[in-house]
C-alpha positions as CSV (number, residue, x, y, z in Angstrom):
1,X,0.0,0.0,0.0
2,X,2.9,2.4,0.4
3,X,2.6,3.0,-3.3
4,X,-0.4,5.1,-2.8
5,X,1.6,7.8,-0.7
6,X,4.1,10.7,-1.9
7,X,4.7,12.5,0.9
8,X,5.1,16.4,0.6
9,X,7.9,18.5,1.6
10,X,9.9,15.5,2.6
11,X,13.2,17.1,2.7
12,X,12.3,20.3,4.5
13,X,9.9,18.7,6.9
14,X,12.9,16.8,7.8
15,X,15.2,19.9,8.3
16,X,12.5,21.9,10.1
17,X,11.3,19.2,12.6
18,X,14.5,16.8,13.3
19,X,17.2,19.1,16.5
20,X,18.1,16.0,18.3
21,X,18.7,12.7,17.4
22,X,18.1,10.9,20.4
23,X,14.8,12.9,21.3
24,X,11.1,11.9,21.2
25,X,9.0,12.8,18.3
26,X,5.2,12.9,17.4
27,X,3.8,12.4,13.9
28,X,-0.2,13.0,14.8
29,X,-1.6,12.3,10.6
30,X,1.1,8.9,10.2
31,X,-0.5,7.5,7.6
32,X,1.7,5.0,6.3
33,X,4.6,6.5,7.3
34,X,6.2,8.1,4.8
35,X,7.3,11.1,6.5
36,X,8.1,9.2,9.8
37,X,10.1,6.6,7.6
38,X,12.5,9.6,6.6
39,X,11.9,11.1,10.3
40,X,13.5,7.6,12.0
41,X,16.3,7.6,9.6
42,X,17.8,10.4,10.7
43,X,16.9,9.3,14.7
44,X,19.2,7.1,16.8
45,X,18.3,3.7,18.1
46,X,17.5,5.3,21.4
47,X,14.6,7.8,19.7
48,X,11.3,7.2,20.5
49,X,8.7,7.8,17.4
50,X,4.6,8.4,18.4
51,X,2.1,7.9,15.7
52,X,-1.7,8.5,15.7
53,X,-4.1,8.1,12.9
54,X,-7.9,7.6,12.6
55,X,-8.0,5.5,9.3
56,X,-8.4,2.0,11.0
57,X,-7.2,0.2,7.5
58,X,-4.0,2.5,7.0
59,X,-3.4,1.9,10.9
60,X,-3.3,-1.8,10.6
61,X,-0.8,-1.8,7.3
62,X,1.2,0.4,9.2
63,X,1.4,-1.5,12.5
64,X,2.4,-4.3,10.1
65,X,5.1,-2.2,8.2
66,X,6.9,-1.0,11.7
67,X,6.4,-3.9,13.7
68,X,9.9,-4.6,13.9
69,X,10.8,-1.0,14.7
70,X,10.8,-1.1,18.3
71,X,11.6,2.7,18.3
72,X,7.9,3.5,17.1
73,X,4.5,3.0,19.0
74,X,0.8,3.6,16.8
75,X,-2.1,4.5,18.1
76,X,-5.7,4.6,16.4
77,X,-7.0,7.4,17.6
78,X,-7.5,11.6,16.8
79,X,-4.2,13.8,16.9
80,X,-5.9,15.7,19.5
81,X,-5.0,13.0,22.1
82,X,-1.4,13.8,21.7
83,X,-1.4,14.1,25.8
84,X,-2.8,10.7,25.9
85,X,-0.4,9.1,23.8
86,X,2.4,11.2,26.0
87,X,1.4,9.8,29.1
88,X,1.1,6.1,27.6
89,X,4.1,5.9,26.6
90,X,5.3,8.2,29.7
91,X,7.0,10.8,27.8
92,X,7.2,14.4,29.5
93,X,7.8,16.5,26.5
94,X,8.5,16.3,22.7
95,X,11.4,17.2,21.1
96,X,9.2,17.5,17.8
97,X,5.9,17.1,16.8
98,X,4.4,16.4,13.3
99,X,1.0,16.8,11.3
100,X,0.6,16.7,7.5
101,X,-3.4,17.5,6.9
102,X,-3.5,16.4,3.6
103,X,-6.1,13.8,2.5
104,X,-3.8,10.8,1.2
105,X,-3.6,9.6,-2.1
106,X,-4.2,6.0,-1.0
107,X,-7.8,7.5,0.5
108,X,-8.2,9.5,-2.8
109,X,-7.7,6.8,-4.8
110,X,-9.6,4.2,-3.1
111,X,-13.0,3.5,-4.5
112,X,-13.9,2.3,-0.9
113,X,-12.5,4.9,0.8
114,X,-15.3,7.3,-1.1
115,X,-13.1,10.4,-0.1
116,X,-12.9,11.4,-4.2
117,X,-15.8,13.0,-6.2
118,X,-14.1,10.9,-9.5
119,X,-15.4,7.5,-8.0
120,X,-18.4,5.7,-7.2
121,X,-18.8,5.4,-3.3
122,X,-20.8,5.5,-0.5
123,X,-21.5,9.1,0.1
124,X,-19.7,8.9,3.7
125,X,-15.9,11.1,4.2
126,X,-15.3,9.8,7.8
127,X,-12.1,9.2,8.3
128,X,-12.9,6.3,10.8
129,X,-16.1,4.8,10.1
130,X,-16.7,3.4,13.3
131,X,-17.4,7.4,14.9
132,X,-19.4,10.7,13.6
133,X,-21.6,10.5,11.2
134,X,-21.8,10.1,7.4
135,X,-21.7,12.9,5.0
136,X,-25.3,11.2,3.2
137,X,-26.8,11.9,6.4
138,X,-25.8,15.5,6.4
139,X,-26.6,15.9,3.0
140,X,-29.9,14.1,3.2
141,X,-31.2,15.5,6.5
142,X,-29.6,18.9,7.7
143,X,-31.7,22.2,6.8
144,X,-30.9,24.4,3.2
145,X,-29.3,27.1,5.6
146,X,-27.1,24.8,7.5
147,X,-25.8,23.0,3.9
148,X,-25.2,26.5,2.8
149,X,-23.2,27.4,5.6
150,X,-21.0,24.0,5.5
151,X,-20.5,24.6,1.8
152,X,-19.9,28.3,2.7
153,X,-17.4,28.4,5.7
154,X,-15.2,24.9,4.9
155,X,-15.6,25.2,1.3
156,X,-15.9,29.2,0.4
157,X,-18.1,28.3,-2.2
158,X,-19.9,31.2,-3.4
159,X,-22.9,29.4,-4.8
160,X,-23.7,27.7,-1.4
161,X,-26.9,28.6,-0.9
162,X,-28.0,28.0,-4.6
163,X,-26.6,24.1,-4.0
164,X,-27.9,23.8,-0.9
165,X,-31.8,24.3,-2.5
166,X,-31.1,22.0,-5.6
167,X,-29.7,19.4,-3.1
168,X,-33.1,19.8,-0.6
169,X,-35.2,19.5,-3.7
170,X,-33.9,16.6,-4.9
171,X,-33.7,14.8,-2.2
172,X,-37.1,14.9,-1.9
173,X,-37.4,12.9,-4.9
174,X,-34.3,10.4,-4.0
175,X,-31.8,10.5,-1.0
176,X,-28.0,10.9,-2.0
177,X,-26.2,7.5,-1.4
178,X,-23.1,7.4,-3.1
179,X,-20.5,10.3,-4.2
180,X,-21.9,10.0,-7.8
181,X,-25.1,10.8,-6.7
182,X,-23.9,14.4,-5.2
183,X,-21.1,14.6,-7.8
184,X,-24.0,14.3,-11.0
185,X,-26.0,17.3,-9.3
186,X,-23.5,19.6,-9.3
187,X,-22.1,18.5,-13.0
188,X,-25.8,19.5,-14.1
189,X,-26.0,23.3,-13.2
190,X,-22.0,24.1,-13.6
191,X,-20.1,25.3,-16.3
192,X,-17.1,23.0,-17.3
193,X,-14.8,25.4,-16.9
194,X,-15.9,26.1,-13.1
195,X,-16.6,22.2,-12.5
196,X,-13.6,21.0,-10.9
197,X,-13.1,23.5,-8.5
198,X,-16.7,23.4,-7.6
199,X,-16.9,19.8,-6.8
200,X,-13.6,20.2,-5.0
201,X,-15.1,22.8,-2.7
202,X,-18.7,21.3,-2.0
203,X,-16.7,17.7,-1.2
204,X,-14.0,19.5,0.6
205,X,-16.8,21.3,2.7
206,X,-18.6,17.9,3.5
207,X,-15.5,16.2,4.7
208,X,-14.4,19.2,7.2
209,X,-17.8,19.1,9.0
210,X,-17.8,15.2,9.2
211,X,-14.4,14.9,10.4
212,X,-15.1,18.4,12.2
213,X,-11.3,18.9,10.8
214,X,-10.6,22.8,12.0
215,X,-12.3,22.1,15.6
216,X,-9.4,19.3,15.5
217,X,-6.6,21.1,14.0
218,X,-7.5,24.3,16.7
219,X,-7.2,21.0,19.6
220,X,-4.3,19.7,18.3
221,X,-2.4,22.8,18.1
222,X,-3.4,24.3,22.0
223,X,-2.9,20.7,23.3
224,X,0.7,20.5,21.7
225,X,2.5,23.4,22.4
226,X,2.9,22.5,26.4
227,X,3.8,19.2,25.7
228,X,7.2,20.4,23.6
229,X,10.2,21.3,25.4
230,X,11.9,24.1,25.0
231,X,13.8,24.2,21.6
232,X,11.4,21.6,20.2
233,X,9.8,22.0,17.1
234,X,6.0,22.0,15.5
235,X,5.6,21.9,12.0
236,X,2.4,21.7,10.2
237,X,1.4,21.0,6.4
238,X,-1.2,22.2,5.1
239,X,-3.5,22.3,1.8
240,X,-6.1,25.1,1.7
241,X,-6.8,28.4,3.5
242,X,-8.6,27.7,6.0
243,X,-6.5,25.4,7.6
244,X,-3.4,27.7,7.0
245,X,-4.8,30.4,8.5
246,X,-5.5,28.7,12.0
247,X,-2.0,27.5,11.8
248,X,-0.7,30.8,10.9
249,X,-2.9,33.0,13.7
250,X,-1.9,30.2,16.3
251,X,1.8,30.4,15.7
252,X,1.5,34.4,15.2
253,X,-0.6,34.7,19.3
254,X,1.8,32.2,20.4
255,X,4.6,34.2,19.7
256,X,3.5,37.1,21.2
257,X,4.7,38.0,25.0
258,X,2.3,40.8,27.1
259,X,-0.8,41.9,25.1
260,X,-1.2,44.8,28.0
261,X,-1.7,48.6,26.9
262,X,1.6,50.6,26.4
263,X,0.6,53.0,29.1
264,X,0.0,50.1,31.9
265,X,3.0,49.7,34.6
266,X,2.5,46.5,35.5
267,X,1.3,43.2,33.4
268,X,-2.0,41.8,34.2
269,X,-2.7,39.6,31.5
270,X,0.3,37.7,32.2
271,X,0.3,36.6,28.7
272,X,4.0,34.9,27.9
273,X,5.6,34.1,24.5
274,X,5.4,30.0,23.8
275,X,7.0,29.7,20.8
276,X,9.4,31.5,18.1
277,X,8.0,31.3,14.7
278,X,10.8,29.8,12.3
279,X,9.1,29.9,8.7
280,X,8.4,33.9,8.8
281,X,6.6,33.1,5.4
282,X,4.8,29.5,4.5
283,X,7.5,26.9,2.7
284,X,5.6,25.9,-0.7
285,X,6.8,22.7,-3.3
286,X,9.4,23.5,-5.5
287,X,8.3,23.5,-9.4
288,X,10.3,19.9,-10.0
289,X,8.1,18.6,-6.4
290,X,4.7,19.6,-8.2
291,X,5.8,18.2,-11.3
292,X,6.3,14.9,-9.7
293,X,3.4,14.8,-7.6
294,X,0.3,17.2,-8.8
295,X,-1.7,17.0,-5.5
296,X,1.1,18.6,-3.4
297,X,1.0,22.1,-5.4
298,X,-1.2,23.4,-2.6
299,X,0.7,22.5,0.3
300,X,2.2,25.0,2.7
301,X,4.8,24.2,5.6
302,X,4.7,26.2,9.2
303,X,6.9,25.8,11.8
304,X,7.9,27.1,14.9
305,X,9.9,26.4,17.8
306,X,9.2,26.3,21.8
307,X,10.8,28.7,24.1
Protein backbone atom coordinates (compact mmCIF):
# COMPACT_ATOMS: atom_id res chain seq x y z
CA UNK A 1 0.00 0.00 0.00
CA UNK A 2 2.86 2.36 0.40
CA UNK A 3 2.65 2.97 -3.31
CA UNK A 4 -0.43 5.15 -2.79
CA UNK A 5 1.61 7.81 -0.68
CA UNK A 6 4.09 10.71 -1.92
CA UNK A 7 4.71 12.50 0.91
CA UNK A 8 5.11 16.38 0.59
CA UNK A 9 7.86 18.46 1.57
CA UNK A 10 9.85 15.47 2.56
CA UNK A 11 13.16 17.14 2.70
CA UNK A 12 12.31 20.34 4.48
CA UNK A 13 9.90 18.74 6.90
CA UNK A 14 12.92 16.80 7.80
CA UNK A 15 15.16 19.90 8.34
CA UNK A 16 12.54 21.91 10.08
CA UNK A 17 11.32 19.17 12.64
CA UNK A 18 14.45 16.85 13.34
CA UNK A 19 17.19 19.11 16.47
CA UNK A 20 18.13 15.98 18.32
CA UNK A 21 18.68 12.71 17.37
CA UNK A 22 18.14 10.95 20.44
CA UNK A 23 14.75 12.90 21.28
CA UNK A 24 11.10 11.90 21.21
CA UNK A 25 8.97 12.80 18.26
CA UNK A 26 5.20 12.89 17.45
CA UNK A 27 3.77 12.41 13.94
CA UNK A 28 -0.17 12.97 14.81
CA UNK A 29 -1.62 12.28 10.59
CA UNK A 30 1.10 8.86 10.22
CA UNK A 31 -0.54 7.48 7.61
CA UNK A 32 1.71 4.97 6.27
CA UNK A 33 4.64 6.50 7.29
CA UNK A 34 6.16 8.11 4.75
CA UNK A 35 7.30 11.11 6.48
CA UNK A 36 8.09 9.16 9.80
CA UNK A 37 10.14 6.62 7.61
CA UNK A 38 12.50 9.61 6.62
CA UNK A 39 11.89 11.09 10.32
CA UNK A 40 13.49 7.58 11.99
CA UNK A 41 16.31 7.64 9.61
CA UNK A 42 17.82 10.39 10.71
CA UNK A 43 16.89 9.27 14.71
CA UNK A 44 19.19 7.13 16.78
CA UNK A 45 18.31 3.66 18.14
CA UNK A 46 17.46 5.26 21.38
CA UNK A 47 14.60 7.80 19.73
CA UNK A 48 11.26 7.20 20.51
CA UNK A 49 8.74 7.76 17.36
CA UNK A 50 4.65 8.37 18.41
CA UNK A 51 2.14 7.92 15.69
CA UNK A 52 -1.68 8.49 15.67
CA UNK A 53 -4.07 8.08 12.87
CA UNK A 54 -7.92 7.57 12.59
CA UNK A 55 -8.05 5.47 9.33
CA UNK A 56 -8.36 1.97 10.98
CA UNK A 57 -7.21 0.25 7.51
CA UNK A 58 -4.00 2.50 7.00
CA UNK A 59 -3.37 1.91 10.91
CA UNK A 60 -3.33 -1.85 10.62
CA UNK A 61 -0.78 -1.77 7.26
CA UNK A 62 1.18 0.39 9.24
CA UNK A 63 1.36 -1.47 12.52
CA UNK A 64 2.43 -4.34 10.11
CA UNK A 65 5.12 -2.17 8.21
CA UNK A 66 6.93 -0.95 11.72
CA UNK A 67 6.41 -3.88 13.72
CA UNK A 68 9.87 -4.64 13.87
CA UNK A 69 10.83 -0.95 14.69
CA UNK A 70 10.80 -1.06 18.33
CA UNK A 71 11.57 2.75 18.35
CA UNK A 72 7.88 3.46 17.13
CA UNK A 73 4.46 3.01 19.00
CA UNK A 74 0.77 3.63 16.84
CA UNK A 75 -2.14 4.53 18.05
CA UNK A 76 -5.73 4.61 16.38
CA UNK A 77 -7.01 7.39 17.61
CA UNK A 78 -7.52 11.58 16.75
CA UNK A 79 -4.16 13.77 16.92
CA UNK A 80 -5.94 15.67 19.51
CA UNK A 81 -5.01 13.05 22.14
CA UNK A 82 -1.44 13.82 21.72
CA UNK A 83 -1.36 14.11 25.75
CA UNK A 84 -2.83 10.66 25.93
CA UNK A 85 -0.43 9.08 23.83
CA UNK A 86 2.40 11.21 25.95
CA UNK A 87 1.39 9.85 29.13
CA UNK A 88 1.11 6.09 27.60
CA UNK A 89 4.12 5.93 26.65
CA UNK A 90 5.34 8.16 29.67
CA UNK A 91 7.00 10.78 27.76
CA UNK A 92 7.24 14.43 29.53
CA UNK A 93 7.83 16.46 26.55
CA UNK A 94 8.47 16.28 22.67
CA UNK A 95 11.37 17.19 21.05
CA UNK A 96 9.19 17.49 17.83
CA UNK A 97 5.86 17.13 16.84
CA UNK A 98 4.40 16.38 13.32
CA UNK A 99 0.98 16.83 11.29
CA UNK A 100 0.58 16.66 7.53
CA UNK A 101 -3.39 17.47 6.92
CA UNK A 102 -3.50 16.41 3.57
CA UNK A 103 -6.08 13.84 2.47
CA UNK A 104 -3.79 10.79 1.21
CA UNK A 105 -3.62 9.59 -2.15
CA UNK A 106 -4.20 5.98 -0.97
CA UNK A 107 -7.80 7.55 0.54
CA UNK A 108 -8.22 9.53 -2.83
CA UNK A 109 -7.73 6.80 -4.82
CA UNK A 110 -9.57 4.25 -3.07
CA UNK A 111 -13.04 3.49 -4.47
CA UNK A 112 -13.94 2.25 -0.93
CA UNK A 113 -12.48 4.89 0.84
CA UNK A 114 -15.25 7.30 -1.14
CA UNK A 115 -13.12 10.36 -0.11
CA UNK A 116 -12.93 11.44 -4.18
CA UNK A 117 -15.83 12.95 -6.22
CA UNK A 118 -14.06 10.92 -9.47
CA UNK A 119 -15.39 7.55 -7.95
CA UNK A 120 -18.41 5.65 -7.21
CA UNK A 121 -18.76 5.39 -3.35
CA UNK A 122 -20.82 5.52 -0.45
CA UNK A 123 -21.52 9.08 0.11
CA UNK A 124 -19.72 8.92 3.65
CA UNK A 125 -15.88 11.08 4.15
CA UNK A 126 -15.33 9.78 7.80
CA UNK A 127 -12.05 9.24 8.27
CA UNK A 128 -12.94 6.28 10.81
CA UNK A 129 -16.10 4.79 10.06
CA UNK A 130 -16.69 3.44 13.33
CA UNK A 131 -17.38 7.39 14.93
CA UNK A 132 -19.39 10.67 13.57
CA UNK A 133 -21.62 10.52 11.22
CA UNK A 134 -21.85 10.08 7.41
CA UNK A 135 -21.69 12.89 5.00
CA UNK A 136 -25.34 11.17 3.16
CA UNK A 137 -26.81 11.91 6.37
CA UNK A 138 -25.83 15.48 6.40
CA UNK A 139 -26.60 15.92 3.04
CA UNK A 140 -29.87 14.07 3.16
CA UNK A 141 -31.20 15.49 6.50
CA UNK A 142 -29.56 18.90 7.75
CA UNK A 143 -31.75 22.15 6.77
CA UNK A 144 -30.88 24.40 3.22
CA UNK A 145 -29.28 27.12 5.58
CA UNK A 146 -27.13 24.81 7.50
CA UNK A 147 -25.78 22.95 3.87
CA UNK A 148 -25.22 26.52 2.82
CA UNK A 149 -23.24 27.39 5.62
CA UNK A 150 -21.03 24.01 5.52
CA UNK A 151 -20.51 24.59 1.82
CA UNK A 152 -19.92 28.26 2.71
CA UNK A 153 -17.37 28.37 5.74
CA UNK A 154 -15.24 24.91 4.90
CA UNK A 155 -15.59 25.18 1.30
CA UNK A 156 -15.89 29.22 0.40
CA UNK A 157 -18.11 28.30 -2.23
CA UNK A 158 -19.85 31.21 -3.38
CA UNK A 159 -22.88 29.44 -4.79
CA UNK A 160 -23.66 27.74 -1.37
CA UNK A 161 -26.86 28.64 -0.93
CA UNK A 162 -28.02 27.95 -4.63
CA UNK A 163 -26.57 24.06 -4.04
CA UNK A 164 -27.92 23.82 -0.91
CA UNK A 165 -31.78 24.27 -2.49
CA UNK A 166 -31.13 22.04 -5.60
CA UNK A 167 -29.74 19.43 -3.08
CA UNK A 168 -33.05 19.82 -0.64
CA UNK A 169 -35.16 19.48 -3.72
CA UNK A 170 -33.91 16.63 -4.92
CA UNK A 171 -33.69 14.76 -2.17
CA UNK A 172 -37.12 14.92 -1.89
CA UNK A 173 -37.41 12.85 -4.95
CA UNK A 174 -34.33 10.37 -4.05
CA UNK A 175 -31.79 10.48 -0.98
CA UNK A 176 -28.01 10.94 -1.95
CA UNK A 177 -26.21 7.47 -1.40
CA UNK A 178 -23.14 7.44 -3.05
CA UNK A 179 -20.52 10.29 -4.16
CA UNK A 180 -21.94 9.95 -7.79
CA UNK A 181 -25.12 10.76 -6.68
CA UNK A 182 -23.93 14.35 -5.22
CA UNK A 183 -21.15 14.60 -7.77
CA UNK A 184 -24.04 14.35 -10.97
CA UNK A 185 -26.04 17.35 -9.32
CA UNK A 186 -23.52 19.58 -9.27
CA UNK A 187 -22.12 18.49 -13.00
CA UNK A 188 -25.77 19.52 -14.12
CA UNK A 189 -26.00 23.28 -13.18
CA UNK A 190 -21.98 24.12 -13.57
CA UNK A 191 -20.10 25.35 -16.29
CA UNK A 192 -17.07 23.02 -17.25
CA UNK A 193 -14.84 25.38 -16.88
CA UNK A 194 -15.91 26.10 -13.06
CA UNK A 195 -16.55 22.22 -12.52
CA UNK A 196 -13.56 21.04 -10.87
CA UNK A 197 -13.09 23.49 -8.50
CA UNK A 198 -16.70 23.44 -7.61
CA UNK A 199 -16.95 19.82 -6.78
CA UNK A 200 -13.56 20.18 -5.00
CA UNK A 201 -15.14 22.84 -2.74
CA UNK A 202 -18.68 21.28 -1.96
CA UNK A 203 -16.74 17.67 -1.16
CA UNK A 204 -13.98 19.54 0.62
CA UNK A 205 -16.84 21.31 2.66
CA UNK A 206 -18.64 17.93 3.45
CA UNK A 207 -15.49 16.18 4.68
CA UNK A 208 -14.37 19.19 7.18
CA UNK A 209 -17.84 19.07 8.99
CA UNK A 210 -17.83 15.23 9.25
CA UNK A 211 -14.41 14.87 10.38
CA UNK A 212 -15.07 18.41 12.24
CA UNK A 213 -11.34 18.92 10.85
CA UNK A 214 -10.55 22.75 11.99
CA UNK A 215 -12.27 22.09 15.62
CA UNK A 216 -9.35 19.25 15.54
CA UNK A 217 -6.59 21.07 13.97
CA UNK A 218 -7.52 24.33 16.73
CA UNK A 219 -7.23 20.96 19.64
CA UNK A 220 -4.27 19.67 18.32
CA UNK A 221 -2.43 22.82 18.10
CA UNK A 222 -3.44 24.29 21.99
CA UNK A 223 -2.89 20.69 23.26
CA UNK A 224 0.74 20.55 21.66
CA UNK A 225 2.47 23.44 22.44
CA UNK A 226 2.85 22.53 26.44
CA UNK A 227 3.85 19.22 25.67
CA UNK A 228 7.24 20.36 23.56
CA UNK A 229 10.21 21.28 25.39
CA UNK A 230 11.86 24.13 24.96
CA UNK A 231 13.75 24.17 21.59
CA UNK A 232 11.44 21.58 20.21
CA UNK A 233 9.84 21.95 17.08
CA UNK A 234 5.99 21.95 15.46
CA UNK A 235 5.57 21.92 11.99
CA UNK A 236 2.39 21.67 10.18
CA UNK A 237 1.38 20.96 6.42
CA UNK A 238 -1.23 22.24 5.10
CA UNK A 239 -3.49 22.34 1.77
CA UNK A 240 -6.07 25.13 1.65
CA UNK A 241 -6.84 28.42 3.52
CA UNK A 242 -8.61 27.70 5.96
CA UNK A 243 -6.48 25.40 7.59
CA UNK A 244 -3.41 27.65 7.00
CA UNK A 245 -4.84 30.43 8.48
CA UNK A 246 -5.45 28.74 12.00
CA UNK A 247 -2.03 27.49 11.82
CA UNK A 248 -0.67 30.83 10.90
CA UNK A 249 -2.94 32.97 13.70
CA UNK A 250 -1.85 30.20 16.31
CA UNK A 251 1.75 30.40 15.67
CA UNK A 252 1.45 34.43 15.17
CA UNK A 253 -0.61 34.67 19.35
CA UNK A 254 1.78 32.19 20.45
CA UNK A 255 4.55 34.20 19.66
CA UNK A 256 3.53 37.15 21.25
CA UNK A 257 4.66 37.99 25.02
CA UNK A 258 2.26 40.77 27.07
CA UNK A 259 -0.81 41.90 25.15
CA UNK A 260 -1.17 44.77 28.04
CA UNK A 261 -1.73 48.64 26.86
CA UNK A 262 1.56 50.61 26.45
CA UNK A 263 0.58 52.96 29.14
CA UNK A 264 0.03 50.11 31.89
CA UNK A 265 3.04 49.74 34.60
CA UNK A 266 2.45 46.50 35.54
CA UNK A 267 1.32 43.21 33.42
CA UNK A 268 -2.01 41.77 34.16
CA UNK A 269 -2.68 39.63 31.52
CA UNK A 270 0.30 37.75 32.25
CA UNK A 271 0.28 36.64 28.70
CA UNK A 272 4.03 34.86 27.89
CA UNK A 273 5.60 34.13 24.53
CA UNK A 274 5.38 29.98 23.82
CA UNK A 275 6.95 29.69 20.77
CA UNK A 276 9.43 31.48 18.09
CA UNK A 277 8.05 31.27 14.74
CA UNK A 278 10.81 29.77 12.29
CA UNK A 279 9.08 29.89 8.68
CA UNK A 280 8.40 33.87 8.82
CA UNK A 281 6.57 33.08 5.40
CA UNK A 282 4.82 29.46 4.46
CA UNK A 283 7.48 26.86 2.71
CA UNK A 284 5.62 25.93 -0.75
CA UNK A 285 6.79 22.74 -3.32
CA UNK A 286 9.42 23.49 -5.47
CA UNK A 287 8.34 23.47 -9.39
CA UNK A 288 10.28 19.94 -9.98
CA UNK A 289 8.10 18.55 -6.44
CA UNK A 290 4.70 19.61 -8.15
CA UNK A 291 5.82 18.19 -11.27
CA UNK A 292 6.28 14.95 -9.73
CA UNK A 293 3.45 14.76 -7.64
CA UNK A 294 0.27 17.21 -8.83
CA UNK A 295 -1.72 17.02 -5.50
CA UNK A 296 1.13 18.59 -3.37
CA UNK A 297 0.98 22.10 -5.41
CA UNK A 298 -1.19 23.36 -2.62
CA UNK A 299 0.74 22.49 0.28
CA UNK A 300 2.15 25.00 2.73
CA UNK A 301 4.83 24.24 5.60
CA UNK A 302 4.67 26.16 9.19
CA UNK A 303 6.94 25.84 11.77
CA UNK A 304 7.89 27.13 14.88
CA UNK A 305 9.87 26.41 17.80
CA UNK A 306 9.20 26.35 21.81
CA UNK A 307 10.79 28.75 24.11
Amino acid sequence: MDKFHSPVLLKESVEHLITDKDGAYFDGTFGFGGHSRRFLEQLSQSALLIGTDLDQIVFNQSLENFSQDSRVRLYNFNFTKIGVAARLESVEGFTGIFADLGVSSYQLDNEEEGFSYRMTAPLDLRMNKAEGIAAHEIVNNAEAHDLAKIFREFGEEIQSGYIASLIVKQRKIKPFKTTTDLAKLIEDVTPQRFLVKRLSRVFQALRIAVNKELDSLKEFLEESVPLLKPGGRIVVLTYHSLEDRIVKDFFKEEEKGCVCPPNFPVCNCDKEQTLKIITKKPISPSIAEIHENRRARSGKLRAAERI
